[in-house]
Backbone as numpy.savetxt, mean C-alpha at the origin, in Angstrom:
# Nx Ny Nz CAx CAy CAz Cx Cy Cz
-20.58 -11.57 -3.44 -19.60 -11.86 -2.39 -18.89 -10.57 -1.98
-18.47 -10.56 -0.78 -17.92 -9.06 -0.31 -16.56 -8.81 -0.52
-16.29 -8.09 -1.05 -14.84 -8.17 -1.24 -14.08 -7.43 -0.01
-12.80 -8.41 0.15 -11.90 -8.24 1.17 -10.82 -7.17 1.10
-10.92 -6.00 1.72 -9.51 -5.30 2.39 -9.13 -4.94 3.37
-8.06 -5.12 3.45 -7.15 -4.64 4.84 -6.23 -3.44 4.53
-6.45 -2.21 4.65 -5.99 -0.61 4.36 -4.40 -1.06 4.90
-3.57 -0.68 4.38 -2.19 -0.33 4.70 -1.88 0.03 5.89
-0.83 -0.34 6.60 -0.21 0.07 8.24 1.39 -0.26 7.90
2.07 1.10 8.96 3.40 0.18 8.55 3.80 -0.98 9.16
4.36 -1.63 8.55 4.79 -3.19 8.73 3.97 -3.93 8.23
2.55 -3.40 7.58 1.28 -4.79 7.22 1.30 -3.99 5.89
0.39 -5.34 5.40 0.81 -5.23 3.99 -0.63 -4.71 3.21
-0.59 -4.06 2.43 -2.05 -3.52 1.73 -2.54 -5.03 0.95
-3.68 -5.27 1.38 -4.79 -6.53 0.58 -6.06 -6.00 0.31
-6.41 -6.71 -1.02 -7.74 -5.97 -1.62 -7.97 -7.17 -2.57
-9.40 -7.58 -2.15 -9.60 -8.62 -3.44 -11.08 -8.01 -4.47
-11.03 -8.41 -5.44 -12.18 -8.00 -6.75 -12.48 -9.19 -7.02
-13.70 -9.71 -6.27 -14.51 -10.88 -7.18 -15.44 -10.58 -8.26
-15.36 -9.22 -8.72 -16.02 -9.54 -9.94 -15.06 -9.19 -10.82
-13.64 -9.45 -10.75 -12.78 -9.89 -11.89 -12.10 -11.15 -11.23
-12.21 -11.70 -10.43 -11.25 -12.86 -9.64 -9.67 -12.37 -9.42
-9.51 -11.43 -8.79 -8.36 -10.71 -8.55 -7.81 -10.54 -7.07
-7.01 -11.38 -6.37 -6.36 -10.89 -4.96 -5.14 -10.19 -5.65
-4.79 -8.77 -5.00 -3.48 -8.09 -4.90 -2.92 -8.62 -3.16
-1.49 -8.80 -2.80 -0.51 -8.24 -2.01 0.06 -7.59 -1.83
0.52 -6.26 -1.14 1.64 -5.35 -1.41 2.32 -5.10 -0.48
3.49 -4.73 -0.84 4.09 -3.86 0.45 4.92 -4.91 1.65
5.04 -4.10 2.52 6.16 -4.71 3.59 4.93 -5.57 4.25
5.59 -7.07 5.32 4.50 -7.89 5.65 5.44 -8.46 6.88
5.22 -7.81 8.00 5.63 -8.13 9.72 4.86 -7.81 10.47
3.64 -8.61 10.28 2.86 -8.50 11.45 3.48 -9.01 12.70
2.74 -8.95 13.46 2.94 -9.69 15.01 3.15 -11.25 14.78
1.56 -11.65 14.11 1.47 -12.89 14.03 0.67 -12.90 12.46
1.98 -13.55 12.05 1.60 -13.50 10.72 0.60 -14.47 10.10
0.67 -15.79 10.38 -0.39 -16.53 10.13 -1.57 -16.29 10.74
-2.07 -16.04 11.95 -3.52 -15.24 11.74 -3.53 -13.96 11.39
-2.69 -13.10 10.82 -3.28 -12.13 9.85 -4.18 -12.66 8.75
-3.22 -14.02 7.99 -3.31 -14.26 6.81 -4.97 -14.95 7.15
-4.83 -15.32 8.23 -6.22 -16.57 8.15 -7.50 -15.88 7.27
-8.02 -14.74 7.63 -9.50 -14.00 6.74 -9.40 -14.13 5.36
-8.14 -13.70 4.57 -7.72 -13.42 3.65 -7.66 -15.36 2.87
-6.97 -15.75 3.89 -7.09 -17.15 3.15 -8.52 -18.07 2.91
-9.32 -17.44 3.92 -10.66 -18.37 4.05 -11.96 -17.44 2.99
-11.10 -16.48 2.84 -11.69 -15.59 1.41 -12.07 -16.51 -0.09
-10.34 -16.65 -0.19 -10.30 -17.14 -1.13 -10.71 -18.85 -1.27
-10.89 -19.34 -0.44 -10.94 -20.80 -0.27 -12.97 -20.53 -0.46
-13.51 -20.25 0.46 -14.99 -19.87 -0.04 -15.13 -19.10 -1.66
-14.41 -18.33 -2.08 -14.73 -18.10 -3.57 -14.55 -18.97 -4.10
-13.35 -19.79 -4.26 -12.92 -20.53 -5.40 -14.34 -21.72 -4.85
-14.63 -22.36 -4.16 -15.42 -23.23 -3.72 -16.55 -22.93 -4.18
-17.34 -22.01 -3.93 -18.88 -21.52 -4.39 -19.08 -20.45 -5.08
-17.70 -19.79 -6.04 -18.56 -18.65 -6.73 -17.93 -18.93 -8.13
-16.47 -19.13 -8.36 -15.91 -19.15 -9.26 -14.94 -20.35 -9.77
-14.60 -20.30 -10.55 -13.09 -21.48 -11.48 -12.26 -20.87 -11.76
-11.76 -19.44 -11.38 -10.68 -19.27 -11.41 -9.89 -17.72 -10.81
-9.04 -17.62 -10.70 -8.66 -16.61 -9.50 -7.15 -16.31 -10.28
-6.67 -14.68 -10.06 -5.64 -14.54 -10.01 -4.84 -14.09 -8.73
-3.37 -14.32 -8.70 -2.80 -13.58 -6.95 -1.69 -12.70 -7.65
-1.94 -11.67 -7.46 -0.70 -10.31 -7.92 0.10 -10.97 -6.18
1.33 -10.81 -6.51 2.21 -10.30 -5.13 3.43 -9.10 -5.64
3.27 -8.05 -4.56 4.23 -7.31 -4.82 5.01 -6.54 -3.91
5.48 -7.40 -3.20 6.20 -7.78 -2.11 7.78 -6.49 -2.07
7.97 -5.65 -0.70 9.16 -5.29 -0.57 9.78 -5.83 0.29
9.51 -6.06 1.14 9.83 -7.41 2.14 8.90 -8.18 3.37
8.96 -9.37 3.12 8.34 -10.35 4.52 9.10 -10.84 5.57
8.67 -10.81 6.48 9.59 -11.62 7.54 9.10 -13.63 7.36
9.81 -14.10 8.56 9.39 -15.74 8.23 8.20 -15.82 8.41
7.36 -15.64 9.59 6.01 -15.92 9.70 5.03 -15.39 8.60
5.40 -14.57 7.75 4.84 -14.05 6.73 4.45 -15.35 5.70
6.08 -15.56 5.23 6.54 -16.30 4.57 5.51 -18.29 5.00
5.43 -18.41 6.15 4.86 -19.75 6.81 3.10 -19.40 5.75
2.92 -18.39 6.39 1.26 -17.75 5.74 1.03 -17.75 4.54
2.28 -17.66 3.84 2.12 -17.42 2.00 1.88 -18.84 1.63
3.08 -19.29 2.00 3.17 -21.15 1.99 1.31 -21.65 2.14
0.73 -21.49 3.31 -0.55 -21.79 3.44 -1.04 -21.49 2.40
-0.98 -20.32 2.16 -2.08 -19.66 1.11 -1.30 -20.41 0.01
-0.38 -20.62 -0.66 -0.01 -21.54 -1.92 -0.84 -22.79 -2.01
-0.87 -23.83 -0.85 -0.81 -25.10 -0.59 -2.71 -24.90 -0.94
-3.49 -23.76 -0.47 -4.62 -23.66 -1.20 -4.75 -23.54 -2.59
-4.04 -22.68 -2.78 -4.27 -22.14 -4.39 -4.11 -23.71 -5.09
-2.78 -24.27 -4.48 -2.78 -26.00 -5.48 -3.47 -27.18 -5.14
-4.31 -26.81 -4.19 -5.44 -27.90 -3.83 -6.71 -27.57 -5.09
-6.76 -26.31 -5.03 -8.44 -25.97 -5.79 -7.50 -26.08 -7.45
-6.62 -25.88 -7.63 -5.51 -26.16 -8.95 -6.04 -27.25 -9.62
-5.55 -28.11 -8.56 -5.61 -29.73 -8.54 -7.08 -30.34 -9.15
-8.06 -29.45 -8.68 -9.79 -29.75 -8.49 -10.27 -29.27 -10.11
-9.35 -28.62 -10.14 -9.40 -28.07 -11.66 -9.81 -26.39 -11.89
-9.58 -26.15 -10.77 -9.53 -24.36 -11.12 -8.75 -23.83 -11.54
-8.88 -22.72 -12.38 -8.11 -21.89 -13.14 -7.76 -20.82 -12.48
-5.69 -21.10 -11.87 -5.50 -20.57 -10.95 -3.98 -19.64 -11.50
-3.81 -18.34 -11.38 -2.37 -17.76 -11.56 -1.78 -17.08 -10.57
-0.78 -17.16 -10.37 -0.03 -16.71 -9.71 1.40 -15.30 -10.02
0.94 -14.22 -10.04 1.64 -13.61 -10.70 2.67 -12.69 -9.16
4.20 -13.11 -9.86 5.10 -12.71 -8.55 6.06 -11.53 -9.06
5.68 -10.21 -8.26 6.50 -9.32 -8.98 7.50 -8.85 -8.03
8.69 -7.92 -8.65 9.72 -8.06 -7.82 10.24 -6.99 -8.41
11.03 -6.10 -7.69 11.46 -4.67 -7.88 13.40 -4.67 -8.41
13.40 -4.09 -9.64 14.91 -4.10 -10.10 15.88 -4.31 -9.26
16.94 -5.55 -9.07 17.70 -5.39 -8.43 17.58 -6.37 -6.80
15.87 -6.25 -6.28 16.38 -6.79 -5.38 15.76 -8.36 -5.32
17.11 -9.43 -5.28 17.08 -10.52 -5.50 16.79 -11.02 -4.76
16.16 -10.45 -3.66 15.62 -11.57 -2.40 14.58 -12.33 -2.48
13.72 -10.76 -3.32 12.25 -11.10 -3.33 12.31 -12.12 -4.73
12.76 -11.88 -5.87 12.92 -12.72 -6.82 13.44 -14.15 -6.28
13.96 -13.71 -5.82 14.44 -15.91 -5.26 13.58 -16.34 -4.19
12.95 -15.83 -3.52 11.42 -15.96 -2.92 10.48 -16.80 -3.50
10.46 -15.70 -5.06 9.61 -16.14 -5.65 9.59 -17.39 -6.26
10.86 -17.38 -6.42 11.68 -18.88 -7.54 11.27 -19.92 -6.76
11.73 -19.78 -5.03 11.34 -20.87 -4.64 9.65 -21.58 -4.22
8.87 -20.23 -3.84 7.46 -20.85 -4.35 7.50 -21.49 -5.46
7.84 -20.44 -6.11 7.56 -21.42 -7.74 7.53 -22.89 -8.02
9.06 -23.43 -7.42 9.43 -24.74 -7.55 8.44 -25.37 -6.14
7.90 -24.84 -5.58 7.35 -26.26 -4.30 6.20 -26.31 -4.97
5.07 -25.44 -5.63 3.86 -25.88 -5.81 4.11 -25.57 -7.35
3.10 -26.67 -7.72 2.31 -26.82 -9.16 1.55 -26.11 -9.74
1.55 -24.73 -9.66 0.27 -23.81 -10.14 1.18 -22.77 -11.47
0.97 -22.33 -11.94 1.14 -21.45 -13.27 1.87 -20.50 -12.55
2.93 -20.56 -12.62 3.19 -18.77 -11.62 4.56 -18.07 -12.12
4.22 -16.69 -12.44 5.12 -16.14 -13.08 5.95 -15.08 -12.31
7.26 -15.05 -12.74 8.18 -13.95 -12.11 8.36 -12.99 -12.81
7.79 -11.89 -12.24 8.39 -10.34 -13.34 8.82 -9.60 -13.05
9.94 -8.85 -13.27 10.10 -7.39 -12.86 9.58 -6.49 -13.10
9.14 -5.35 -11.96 8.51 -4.62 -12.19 9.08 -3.05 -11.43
9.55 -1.88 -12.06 10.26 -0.77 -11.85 9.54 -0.41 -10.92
10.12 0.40 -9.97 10.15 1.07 -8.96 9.03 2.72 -9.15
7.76 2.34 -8.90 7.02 4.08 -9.38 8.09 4.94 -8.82
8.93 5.89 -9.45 9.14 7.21 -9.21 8.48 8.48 -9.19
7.13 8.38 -10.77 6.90 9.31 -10.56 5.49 9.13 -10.36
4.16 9.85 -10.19 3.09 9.14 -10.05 1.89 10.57 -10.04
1.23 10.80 -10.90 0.34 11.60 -10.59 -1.17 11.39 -10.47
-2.01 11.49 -10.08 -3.73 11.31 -9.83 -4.62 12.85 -9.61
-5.34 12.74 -10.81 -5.75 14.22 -10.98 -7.04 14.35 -10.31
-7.28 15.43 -9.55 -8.43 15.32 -8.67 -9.56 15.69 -9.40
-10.53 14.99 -8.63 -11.90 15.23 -9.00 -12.88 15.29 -7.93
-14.21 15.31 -8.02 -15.28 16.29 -6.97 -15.37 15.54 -5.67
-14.23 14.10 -5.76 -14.29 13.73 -4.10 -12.97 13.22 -4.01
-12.30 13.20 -4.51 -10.40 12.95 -5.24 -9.62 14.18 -5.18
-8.45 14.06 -4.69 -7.95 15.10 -4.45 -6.60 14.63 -5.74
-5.84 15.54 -6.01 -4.70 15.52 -6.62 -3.82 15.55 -5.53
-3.19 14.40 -6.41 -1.79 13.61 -5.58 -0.81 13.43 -6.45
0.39 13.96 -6.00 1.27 14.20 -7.10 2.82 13.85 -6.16
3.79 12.48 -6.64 5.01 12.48 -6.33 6.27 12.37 -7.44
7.21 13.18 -6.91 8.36 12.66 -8.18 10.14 12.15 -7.39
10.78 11.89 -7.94 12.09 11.43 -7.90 12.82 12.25 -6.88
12.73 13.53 -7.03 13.12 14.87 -6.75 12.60 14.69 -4.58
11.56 14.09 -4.63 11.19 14.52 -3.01 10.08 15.39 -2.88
9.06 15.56 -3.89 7.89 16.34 -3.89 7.23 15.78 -3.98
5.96 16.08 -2.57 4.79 15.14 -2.72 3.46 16.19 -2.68
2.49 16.12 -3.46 1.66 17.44 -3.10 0.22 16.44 -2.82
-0.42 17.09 -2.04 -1.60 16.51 -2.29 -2.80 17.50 -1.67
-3.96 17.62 -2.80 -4.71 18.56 -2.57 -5.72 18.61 -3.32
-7.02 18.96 -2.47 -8.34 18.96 -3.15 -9.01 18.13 -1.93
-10.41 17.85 -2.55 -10.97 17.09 -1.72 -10.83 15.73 -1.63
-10.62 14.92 -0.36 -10.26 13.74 -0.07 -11.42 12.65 1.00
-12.99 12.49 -0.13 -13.29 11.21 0.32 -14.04 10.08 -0.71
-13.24 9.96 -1.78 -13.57 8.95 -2.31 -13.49 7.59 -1.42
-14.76 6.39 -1.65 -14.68 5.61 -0.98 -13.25 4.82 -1.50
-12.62 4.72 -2.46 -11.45 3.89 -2.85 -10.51 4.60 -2.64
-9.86 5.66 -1.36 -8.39 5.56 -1.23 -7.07 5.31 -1.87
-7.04 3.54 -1.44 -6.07 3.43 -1.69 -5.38 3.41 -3.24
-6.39 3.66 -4.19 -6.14 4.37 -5.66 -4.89 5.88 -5.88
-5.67 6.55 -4.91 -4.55 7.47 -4.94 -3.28 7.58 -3.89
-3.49 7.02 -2.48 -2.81 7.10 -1.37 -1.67 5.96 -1.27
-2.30 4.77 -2.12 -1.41 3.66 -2.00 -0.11 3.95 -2.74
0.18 4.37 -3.98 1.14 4.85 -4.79 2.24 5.49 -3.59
1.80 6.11 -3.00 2.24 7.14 -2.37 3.32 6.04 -1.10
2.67 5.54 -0.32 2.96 4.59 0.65 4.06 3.36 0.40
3.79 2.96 -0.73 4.78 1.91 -1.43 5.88 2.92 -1.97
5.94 3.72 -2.39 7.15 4.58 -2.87 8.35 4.82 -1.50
7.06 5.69 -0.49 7.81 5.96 0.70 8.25 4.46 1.46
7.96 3.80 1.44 8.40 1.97 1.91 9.86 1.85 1.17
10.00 2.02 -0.08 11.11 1.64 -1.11 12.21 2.68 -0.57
11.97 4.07 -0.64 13.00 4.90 -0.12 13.27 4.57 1.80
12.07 4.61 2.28 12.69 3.94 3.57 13.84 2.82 3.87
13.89 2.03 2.82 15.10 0.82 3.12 16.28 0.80 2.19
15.96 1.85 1.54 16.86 2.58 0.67 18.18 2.73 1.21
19.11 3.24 0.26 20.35 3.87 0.44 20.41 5.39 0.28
19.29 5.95 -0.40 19.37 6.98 -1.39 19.30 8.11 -0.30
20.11 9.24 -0.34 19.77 10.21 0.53 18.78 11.22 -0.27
17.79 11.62 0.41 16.69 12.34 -0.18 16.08 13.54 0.88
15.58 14.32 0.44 15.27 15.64 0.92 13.40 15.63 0.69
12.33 15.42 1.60 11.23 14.76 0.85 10.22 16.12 1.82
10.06 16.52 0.68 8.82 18.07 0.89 7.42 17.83 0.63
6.44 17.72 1.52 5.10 17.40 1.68 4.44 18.57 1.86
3.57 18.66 0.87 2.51 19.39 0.35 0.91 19.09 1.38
0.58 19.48 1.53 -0.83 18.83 2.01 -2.10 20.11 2.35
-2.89 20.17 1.36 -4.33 21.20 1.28 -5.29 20.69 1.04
-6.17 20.19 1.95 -7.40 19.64 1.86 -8.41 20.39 2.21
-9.58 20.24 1.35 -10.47 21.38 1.87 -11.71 20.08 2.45
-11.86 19.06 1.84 -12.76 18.34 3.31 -11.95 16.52 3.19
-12.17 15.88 4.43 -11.87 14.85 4.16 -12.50 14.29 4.83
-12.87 12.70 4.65 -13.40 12.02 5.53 -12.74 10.62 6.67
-13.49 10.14 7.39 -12.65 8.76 8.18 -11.82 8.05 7.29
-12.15 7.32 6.75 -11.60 6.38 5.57 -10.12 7.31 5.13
-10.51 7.91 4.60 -8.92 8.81 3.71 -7.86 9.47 5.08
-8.78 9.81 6.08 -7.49 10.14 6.80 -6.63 9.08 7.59
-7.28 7.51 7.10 -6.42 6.82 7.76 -5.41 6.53 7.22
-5.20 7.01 5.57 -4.43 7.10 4.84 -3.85 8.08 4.94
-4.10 9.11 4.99 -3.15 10.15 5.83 -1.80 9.54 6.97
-2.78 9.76 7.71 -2.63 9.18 8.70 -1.04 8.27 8.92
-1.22 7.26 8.05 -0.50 5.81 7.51 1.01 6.60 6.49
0.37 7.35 5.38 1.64 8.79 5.77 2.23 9.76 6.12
1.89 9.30 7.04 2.89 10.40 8.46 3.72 9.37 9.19
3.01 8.46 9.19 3.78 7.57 9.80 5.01 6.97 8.93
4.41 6.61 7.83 6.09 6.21 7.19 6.93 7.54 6.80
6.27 8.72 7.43 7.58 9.62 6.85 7.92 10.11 8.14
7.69 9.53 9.27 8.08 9.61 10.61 9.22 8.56 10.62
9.44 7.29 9.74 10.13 6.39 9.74 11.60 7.16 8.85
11.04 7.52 7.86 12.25 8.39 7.30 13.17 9.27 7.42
11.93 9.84 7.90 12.85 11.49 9.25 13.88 10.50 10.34
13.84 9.48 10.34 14.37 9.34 11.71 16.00 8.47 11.16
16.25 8.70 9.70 17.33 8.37 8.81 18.10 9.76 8.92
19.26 9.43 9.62 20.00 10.87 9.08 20.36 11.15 7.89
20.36 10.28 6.32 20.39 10.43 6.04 19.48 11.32 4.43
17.91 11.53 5.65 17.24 11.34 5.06 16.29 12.78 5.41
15.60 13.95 5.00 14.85 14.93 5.77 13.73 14.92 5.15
12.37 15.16 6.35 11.30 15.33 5.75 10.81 16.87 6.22
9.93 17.30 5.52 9.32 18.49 5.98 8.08 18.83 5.20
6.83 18.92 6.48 5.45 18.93 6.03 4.71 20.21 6.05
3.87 20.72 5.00 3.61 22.25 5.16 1.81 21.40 5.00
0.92 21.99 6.10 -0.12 21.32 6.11 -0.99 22.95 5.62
-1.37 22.81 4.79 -2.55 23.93 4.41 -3.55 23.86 4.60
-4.64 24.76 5.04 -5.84 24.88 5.32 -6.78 26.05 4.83
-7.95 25.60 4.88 -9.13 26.56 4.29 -9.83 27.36 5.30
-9.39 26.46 6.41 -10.68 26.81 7.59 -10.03 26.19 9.05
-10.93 26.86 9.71 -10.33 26.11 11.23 -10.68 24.19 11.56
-11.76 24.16 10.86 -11.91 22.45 10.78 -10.89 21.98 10.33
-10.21 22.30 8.94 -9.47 21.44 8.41 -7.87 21.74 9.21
-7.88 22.95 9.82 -6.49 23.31 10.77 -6.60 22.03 11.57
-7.69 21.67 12.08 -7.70 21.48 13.81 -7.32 19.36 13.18
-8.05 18.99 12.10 -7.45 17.65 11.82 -6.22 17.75 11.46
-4.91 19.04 10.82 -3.99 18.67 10.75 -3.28 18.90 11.94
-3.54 20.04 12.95 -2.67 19.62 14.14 -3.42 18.31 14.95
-4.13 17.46 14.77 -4.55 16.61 15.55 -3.54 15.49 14.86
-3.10 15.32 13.74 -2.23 14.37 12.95 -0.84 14.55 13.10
-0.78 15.60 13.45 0.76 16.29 13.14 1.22 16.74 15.13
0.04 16.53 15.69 0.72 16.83 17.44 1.65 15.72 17.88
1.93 14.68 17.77 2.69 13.21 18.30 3.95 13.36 17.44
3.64 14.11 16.10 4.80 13.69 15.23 5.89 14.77 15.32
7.59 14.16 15.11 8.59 14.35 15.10 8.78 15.23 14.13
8.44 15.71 12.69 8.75 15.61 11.50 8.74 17.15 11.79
9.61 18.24 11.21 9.44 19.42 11.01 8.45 19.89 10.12
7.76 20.53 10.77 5.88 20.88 10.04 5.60 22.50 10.39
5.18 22.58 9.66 4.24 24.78 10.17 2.91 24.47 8.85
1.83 25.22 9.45 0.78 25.49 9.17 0.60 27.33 8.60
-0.16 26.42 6.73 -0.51 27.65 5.79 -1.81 28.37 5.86
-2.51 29.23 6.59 -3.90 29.76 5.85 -3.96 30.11 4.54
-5.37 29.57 3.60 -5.03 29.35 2.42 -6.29 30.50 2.53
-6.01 31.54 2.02 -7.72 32.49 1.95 -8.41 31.87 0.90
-9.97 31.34 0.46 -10.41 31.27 -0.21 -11.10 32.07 -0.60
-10.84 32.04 -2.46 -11.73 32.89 -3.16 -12.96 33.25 -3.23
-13.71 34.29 -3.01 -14.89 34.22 -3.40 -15.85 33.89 -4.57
């Protein structure tokens, strides 16, 4: 069976399912346009697995905020999970929720109480710090507390959002934040491909959302090896607001 994702955008939420562990994740902020046909693929996913492949499924949610129509879509997707419940599948529901904010926890409480399925509430801390050490198609990605984000090496592993997603949910949390922060972006890639620069891409944009906090500064130093890799960072960095200058990096022989 093919497994389902939808790459991160701001306002949409990162989805990724693993049928060969029975695993849907949710993450992140969730305001689409129209939230119930976002959800529709994602729901008719899981309704064909549980039906013809498997007995049992888990749902991570890890939610920073939904709007209502979000919220109408989750409901759907519950009212499945406790139909195939009901049929006798082995179904969990795991609802996580970030220190402190009680919205998403009483969210969760109240799914909890409308449907009949196993479902647990946890807290789960806020990544501050987060490192991913590169390798021969992985780049090193490195953020901390402080406002340092580096990222560098080569960037086209087909799985992304392994290293990029960390990154995106952090910048989401400080976006709705209170915290005043000073946030310095690193960026030296020596090749990348479609796939990863839409992750790029996806951060610039939430740190286009940040910059635009007075209480908040970003500043991007884009490094390069070569004129290819110049010409994709001013092609990323021409629309954007964010105070940016470009490094020639000489490479060694």
């Amino acid at each position: 069976m093919t497994d389902f994702i939808i790459n991160p955008k701001v306002n949409y939420p990162f989805i990724l399912t693993d049928a060969s562990k029975g695993l849907v994740y949710i993450s992140g902020i969730s305001i689409p346009e129209s939230a119930v046909q976002f959800y529709i693929p994602l729901i008719a996913w899981i309704d064909d697995y549980l039906t013809s492949l498997s007995n049992s499924l888990t749902v991570n949610f890890e939610m920073l905020y939904f709007g209502n129509s979000s919220s109408k879509a989750f409901f759907d997707l519950f009212q499945l999970l406790d139909k195939h419940h009901k049929n006798g599948k082995q179904i969990k529901v795991n609802w996580f929720y970030h220190p402190d904010d009680n919205d998403i926890m009483e969210d969760g409480e109240e799914f909890a109480d409308l449907f009949n399925l196993p479902f647990t509430l946890q807290e789960k801390p806020i990544t501050s710090v987060f490192s991913f050490k590169k390798t021969s198609n992985s780049p090193l990605v490195y953020f901390d507390q402080s406002g340092d984000v580096i990222i560098e090496g080569p960037s086209t592993n087909g799985k992304p959002w392994k290293y990029y997603y960390p990154i995106i949910m952090w910048l989401d949390t400080i976006r709705f934040s209170l915290l005043a922060i000073n946030i310095k972006v690193d960026i030296y890639l020596s090749k990348i491909d479609k796939l990863n620069l839409y992750y790029i891409n996806t951060i610039i944009k939430e740190l286009e959302l940040i910059d635009d906090n007075v209480s908040k500064q970003v500043q991007i130093v884009w490094k390069y090896p070569n004129n290819e890799i110049k010409a994709i960072g001013e092609d990323v960095l021409l629309k954007s607001t964010i105070p940016s200058k470009f490094e020639k990096i000489e490479q060694s022989e």
